[in-house]
N, C-alpha and C positions, 0 to 999 in steps of 0.2 A: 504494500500500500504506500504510497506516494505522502509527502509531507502534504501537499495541497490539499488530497483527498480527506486526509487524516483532519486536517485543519478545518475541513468544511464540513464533515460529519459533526464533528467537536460541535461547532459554531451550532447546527440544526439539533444535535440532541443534547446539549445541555447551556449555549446560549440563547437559543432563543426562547425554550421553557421558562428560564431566568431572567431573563430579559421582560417578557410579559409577565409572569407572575410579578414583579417590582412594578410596573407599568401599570398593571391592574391595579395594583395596593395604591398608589399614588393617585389613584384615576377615581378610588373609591374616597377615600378621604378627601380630597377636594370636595368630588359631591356632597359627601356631608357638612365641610364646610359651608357652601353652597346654602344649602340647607338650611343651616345653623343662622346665616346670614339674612334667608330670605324671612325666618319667624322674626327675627330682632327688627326687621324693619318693616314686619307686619304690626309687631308689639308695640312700636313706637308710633307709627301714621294712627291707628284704633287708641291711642294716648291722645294724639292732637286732634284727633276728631272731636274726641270729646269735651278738652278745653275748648275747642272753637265753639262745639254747638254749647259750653255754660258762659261765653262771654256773647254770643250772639244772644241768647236770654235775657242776659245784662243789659244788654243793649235795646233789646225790647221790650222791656219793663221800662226804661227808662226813657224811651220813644215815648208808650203809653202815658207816662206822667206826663211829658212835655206836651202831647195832645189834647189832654185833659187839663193843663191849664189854661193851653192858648183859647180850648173853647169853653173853659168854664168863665161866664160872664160876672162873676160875684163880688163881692163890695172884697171878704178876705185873700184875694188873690195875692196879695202882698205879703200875709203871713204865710200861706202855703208856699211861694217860692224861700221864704225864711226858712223855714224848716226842712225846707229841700237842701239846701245849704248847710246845714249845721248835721247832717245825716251824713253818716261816715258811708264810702263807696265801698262797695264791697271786689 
């Protein structure tokens, strides 16, 4: 048998076995990196969603008051914008 022969058997029965199995293993872990990365930035957007929709709330509570006083025609309208002022934002 010839060095060449010898060398290329070599290479197909025990490098390229070797070869793929590390290949594979590298090929699986990433995926689950992957993975790992795709819940962490599902976990985080389902976070800001939520802030958003309790400051958009915020917001329309506070829309509402300013509606209700521009069309409230009453003598007290001067103390309800007082007190609207002295009310800690949440």
């Amino acid at each position: 048998m010839s060095t060449f022969a010898f060398l290329a058997f070599f290479t197909i029965v025990v490098g390229l076995p070797v070869t793929l199995g590390v290949g594979s293993n590298v090929f699986k872990r990433w995926l689950d990196h992957k993975e790992a990365m795709r819940h962490a930035l599902t976990d985080q957007t389902a976070e800001r969603a939520a802030q958003y929709a309790a400051k958009t709330e915020r917001l329309e509570q506070r829309v509402a008051v300013l509606e209700r006083i521009l069309t409230d025609r009453s003598t007290h309208l001067g103390d309800e914008i007082e007190r609207l002022r002295d009310k800690p934002v949440n």
